[in-house]
N, C-alpha and C positions, 0 to 999 in steps of 0.2 A: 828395912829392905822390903816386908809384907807390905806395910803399910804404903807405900813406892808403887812398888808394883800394882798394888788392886786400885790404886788411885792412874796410874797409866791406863791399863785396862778400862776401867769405866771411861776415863777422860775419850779414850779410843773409840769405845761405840758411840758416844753420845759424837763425835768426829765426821764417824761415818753414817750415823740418821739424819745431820743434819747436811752432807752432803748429797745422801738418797735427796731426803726434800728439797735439798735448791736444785738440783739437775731435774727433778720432775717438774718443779716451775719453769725451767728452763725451756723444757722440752715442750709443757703448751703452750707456755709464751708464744715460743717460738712460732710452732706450728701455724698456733693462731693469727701470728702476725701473717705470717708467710701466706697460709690462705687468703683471710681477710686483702692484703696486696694486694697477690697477684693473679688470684682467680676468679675476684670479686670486683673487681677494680677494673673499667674499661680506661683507664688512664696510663698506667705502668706498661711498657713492654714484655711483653711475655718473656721468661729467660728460666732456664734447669738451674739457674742461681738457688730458687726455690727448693727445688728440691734437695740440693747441697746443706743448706740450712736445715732443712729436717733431718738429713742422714748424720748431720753431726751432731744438731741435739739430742738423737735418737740415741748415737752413740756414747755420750756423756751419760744417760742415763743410765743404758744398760751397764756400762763399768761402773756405776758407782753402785746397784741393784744388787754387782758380783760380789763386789768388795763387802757390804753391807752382810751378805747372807752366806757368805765363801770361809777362804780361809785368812788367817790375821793380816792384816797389811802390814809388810817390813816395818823394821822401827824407822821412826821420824828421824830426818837427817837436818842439819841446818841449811837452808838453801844456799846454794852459790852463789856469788855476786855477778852479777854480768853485767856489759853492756848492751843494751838490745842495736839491731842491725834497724835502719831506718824503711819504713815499709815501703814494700816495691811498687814503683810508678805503676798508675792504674794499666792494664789492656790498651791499645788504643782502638777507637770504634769509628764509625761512618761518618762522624761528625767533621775529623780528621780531614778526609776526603777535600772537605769542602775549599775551591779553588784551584782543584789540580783537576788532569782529565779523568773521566769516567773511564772508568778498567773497562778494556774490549770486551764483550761477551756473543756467542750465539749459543742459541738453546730452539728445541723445538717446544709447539704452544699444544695445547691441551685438542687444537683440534687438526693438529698434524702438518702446520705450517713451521718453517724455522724463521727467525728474527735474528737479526741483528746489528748493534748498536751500532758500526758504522757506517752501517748502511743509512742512517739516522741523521746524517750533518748537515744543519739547517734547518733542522727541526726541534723542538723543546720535547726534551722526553721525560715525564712523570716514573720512576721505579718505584712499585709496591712490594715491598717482601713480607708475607704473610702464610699463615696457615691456616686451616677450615676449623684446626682443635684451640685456636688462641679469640680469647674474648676478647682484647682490645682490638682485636683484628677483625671479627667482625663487627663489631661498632662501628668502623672506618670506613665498610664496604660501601654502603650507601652511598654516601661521599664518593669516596671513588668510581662509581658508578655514574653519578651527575656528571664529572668531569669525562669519565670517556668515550660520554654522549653528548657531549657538550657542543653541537655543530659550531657554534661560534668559536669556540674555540681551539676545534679541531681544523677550520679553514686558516686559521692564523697558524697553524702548524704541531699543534698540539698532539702528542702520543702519548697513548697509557699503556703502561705492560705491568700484570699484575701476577710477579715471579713466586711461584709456590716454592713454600718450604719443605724441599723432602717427602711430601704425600704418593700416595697412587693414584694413578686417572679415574677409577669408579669410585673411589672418595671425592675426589673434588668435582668431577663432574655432579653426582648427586648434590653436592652441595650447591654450585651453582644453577643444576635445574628449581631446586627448592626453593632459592630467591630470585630467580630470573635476574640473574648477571649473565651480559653478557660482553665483558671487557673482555680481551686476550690475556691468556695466562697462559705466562711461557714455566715449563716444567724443571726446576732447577732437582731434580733426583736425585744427586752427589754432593750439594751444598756448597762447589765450587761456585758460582756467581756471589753468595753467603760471602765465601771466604775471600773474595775478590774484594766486595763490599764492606767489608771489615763487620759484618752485622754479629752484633753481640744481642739483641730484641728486635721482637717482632711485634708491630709492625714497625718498616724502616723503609720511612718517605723520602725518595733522590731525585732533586732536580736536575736533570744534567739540561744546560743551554745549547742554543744552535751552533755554539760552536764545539760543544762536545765535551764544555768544562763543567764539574759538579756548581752549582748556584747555591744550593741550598739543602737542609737535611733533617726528616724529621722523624724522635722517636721515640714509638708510644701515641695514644691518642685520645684527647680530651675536650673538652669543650671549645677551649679556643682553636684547637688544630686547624679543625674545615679553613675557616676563614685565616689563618696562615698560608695553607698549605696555596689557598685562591691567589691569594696579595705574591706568591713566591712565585706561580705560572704565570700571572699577570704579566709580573715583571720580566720573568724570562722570555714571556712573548710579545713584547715590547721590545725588546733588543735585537736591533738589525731585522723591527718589522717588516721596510724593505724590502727583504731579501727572506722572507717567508714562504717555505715550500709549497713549488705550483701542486 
């Protein structure tokens, strides 16, 4: 029964050092993955996904650091058999959207005008949702800047509105005096337009057409984007050219 016993015990710690050590690999893995992404990365959508991943590898650490250094962990039980419940359909995102109409919105712009999208029918409207603290978001800017200077293609009917995520006006203003933007950014403060938009990252590119129906949707931004996002306005202003707002 000695003999039982101090072989349980032993068996026990060497248990829980080697679960200390896999939860601390866990936790820089993680970490590092999750940086490397999505802070480093002007391709991935910015998303608190991020940060969820670190709070719970963090988590797994610190329980096993207590267990490790605490008191005995109950005795081993045999596990129950179960069946697992099948994993829940993802979120749905902006992507969704694509071929229904564009959720109404009005909001006021950063320099005190209000906008609103249906006042907009007949014209191709470009949605940017982004923020001043997201890398892939300013990657995009540029780009986004050519198009909503783009006189050729603002005569064919082209509009840009570039909907901030949640900031404050001497935030973004500072930021757009820094880079000399000067698109319209309409102020989304409450992240309802977000929530209209189903936007789960940022940045999140919305074509809506002249007749008011999403075209097209894009998110995150990488090499091939620009010239995606070009071929998706093209198209949309090319439909019912026509009848292109005088």
């Amino acid at each position: 029964m000695a003999i039982r016993s101090q072989f349980s015990t032993a068996d026990n710690e060497a248990g829980r050092r080697l679960t200390t050590h896999a939860a601390t690999k866990v936790f820089y893995v993680a970490s590092y993955a999750s940086y490397d992404a999505g802070m480093r990365s002007n391709t991935l959508p910015c998303s608190r996904g991020i940060l969820a991943i670190l709070s719970i590898s963090f988590l797994i650490t610190f329980s096993s650091w207590s267990i490790a250094g605490g008191a005995e962990p109950p005795p081993t039980t045999r596990p129950a058999l179960i069946t697992p419940h099948p994993a829940p359909p993802a979120a749905p995102d902006t992507t969704t959207l694509v071929g229904k109409p564009a959720p109404e919105f009005s909001l006021p712009t950063l320099d005190k005008h209000q906008v609103k999208l249906a006042g907009q029918k007949g014209k191709v409207v470009m949605l940017d949702f982004w923020a001043t603290w997201c890398p892939p978001c300013r990657a995009s800017l540029p780009h986004v800047q050519h198009l909503a200077s783009d006189q050729e293609r603002l005569k064919k009917g082209l509009v840009v509105w570039v909907v901030n995520d949640k900031e404050d006006e001497p935030t973004v203003q500072k930021f757009l005096k820094e880079n000399s933007y000067g698109f319209t950014v309409p102020m989304d403060t409450t992240a309802a337009v977000l929530k209209q938009y189903l936007v789960r990252g940022i940045p999140t590119t919305v074509i809506v057409g002249r007749g008011g129906v999403i075209k097209k949707v894009f998110i995150g931004y990488g090499p091939d984007t620009a010239p995606q996002i070009d071929k998706a306005v093209d198209e949309a202003l090319a439909e019912g050219s026509t009848a292109a707002a005088n």
